[in-house]
C-alpha positions as CSV (number, residue, x, y, z in Angstrom):
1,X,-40.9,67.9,85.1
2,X,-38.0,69.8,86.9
3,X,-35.4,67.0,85.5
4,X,-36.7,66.8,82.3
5,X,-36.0,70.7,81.8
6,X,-32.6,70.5,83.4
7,X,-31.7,67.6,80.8
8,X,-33.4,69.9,77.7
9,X,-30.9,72.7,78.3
10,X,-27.8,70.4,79.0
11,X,-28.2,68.9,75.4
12,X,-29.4,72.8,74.4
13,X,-26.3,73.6,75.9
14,X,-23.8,70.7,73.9
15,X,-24.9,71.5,71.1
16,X,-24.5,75.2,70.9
17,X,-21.1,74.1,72.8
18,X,-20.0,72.2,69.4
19,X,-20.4,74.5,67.2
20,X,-18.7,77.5,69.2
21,X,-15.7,75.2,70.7
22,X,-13.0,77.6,70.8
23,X,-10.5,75.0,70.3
24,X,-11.9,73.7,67.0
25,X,-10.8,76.1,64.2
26,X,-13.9,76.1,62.1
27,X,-12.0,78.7,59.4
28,X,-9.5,76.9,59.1
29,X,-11.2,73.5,58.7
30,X,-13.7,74.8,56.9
31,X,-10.9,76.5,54.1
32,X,-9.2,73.4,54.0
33,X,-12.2,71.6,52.8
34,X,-13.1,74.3,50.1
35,X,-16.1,74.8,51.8
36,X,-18.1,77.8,54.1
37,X,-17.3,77.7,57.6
38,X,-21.3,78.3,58.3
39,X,-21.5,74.7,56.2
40,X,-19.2,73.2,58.3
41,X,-20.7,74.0,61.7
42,X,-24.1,73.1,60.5
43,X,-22.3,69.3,59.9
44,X,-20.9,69.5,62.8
45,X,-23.7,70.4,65.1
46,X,-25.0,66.5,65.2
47,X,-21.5,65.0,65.8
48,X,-20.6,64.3,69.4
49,X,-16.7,64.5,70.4
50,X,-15.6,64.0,74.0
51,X,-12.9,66.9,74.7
52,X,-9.5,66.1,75.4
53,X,-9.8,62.1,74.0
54,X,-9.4,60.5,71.5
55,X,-12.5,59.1,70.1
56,X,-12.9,54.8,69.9
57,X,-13.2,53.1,66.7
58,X,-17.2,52.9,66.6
59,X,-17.2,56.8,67.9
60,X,-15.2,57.5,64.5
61,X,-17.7,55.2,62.3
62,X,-21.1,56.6,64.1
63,X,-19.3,60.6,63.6
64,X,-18.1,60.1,60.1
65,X,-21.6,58.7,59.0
66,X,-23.2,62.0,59.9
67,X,-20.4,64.2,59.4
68,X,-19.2,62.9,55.8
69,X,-22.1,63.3,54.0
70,X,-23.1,66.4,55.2
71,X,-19.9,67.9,53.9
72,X,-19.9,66.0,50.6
73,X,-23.2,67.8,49.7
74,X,-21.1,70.6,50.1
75,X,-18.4,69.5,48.3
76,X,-18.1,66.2,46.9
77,X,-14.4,65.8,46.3
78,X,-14.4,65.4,50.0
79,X,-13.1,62.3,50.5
80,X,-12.9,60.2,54.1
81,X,-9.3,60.2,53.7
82,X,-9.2,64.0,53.1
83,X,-11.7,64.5,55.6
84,X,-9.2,62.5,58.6
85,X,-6.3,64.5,57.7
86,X,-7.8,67.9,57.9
87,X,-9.3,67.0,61.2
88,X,-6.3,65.5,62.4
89,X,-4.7,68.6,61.5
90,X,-6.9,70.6,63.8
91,X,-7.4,68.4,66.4
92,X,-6.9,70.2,69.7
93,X,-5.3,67.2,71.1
94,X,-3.3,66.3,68.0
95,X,-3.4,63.8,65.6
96,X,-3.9,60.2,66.5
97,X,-3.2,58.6,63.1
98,X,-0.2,58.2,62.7
């Protein structure tokens, strides 16, 4: 019982983490994509980014298929292209397409 409540609040814990990252800037993100920041922290919330690294190919695929849609219901001129350079933008460890 005593593990299972200590694993509760670490994924409690992530998620608030993720959407009060103080390296990800939400505003700015958010402005860039014509949408509220509140809309794109709710998107966000599901994804999963590992600090500091860059994220592996099927990372990417399984983030952008929650991620994406989410936003496009928001706005839906966002496109996948538009949505990698805004977030390559702000990445907090830079850009890795190049």
């Amino acid at each position: 019982m005593r593990s299972g409540l200590v694993i509760f609040f670490m994924l409690l814990s992530q998620s608030a983490f993720a959407d009060q990252d103080p390296n990800r800037l939400t505003d700015r993100i958010a402005q860039d994509l014509q949408i509220e920041e509140a809309v794109f922290i709710e998107c966000f919330k599901p994804v999963n980014p590992e600090p500091d690294k860059y994220p592996s190919g099927a990372e990417q695929r399984a983030n952008k298929a929650i991620l994406l849609p989410c936003l496009q219901n928001a706005n839906p001129a966002i496109t996948n292209d538009r949505l990698d350079a805004v977030m390559d933008k702000y990445r907090p460890e830079g850009a890795f397409r190049k």
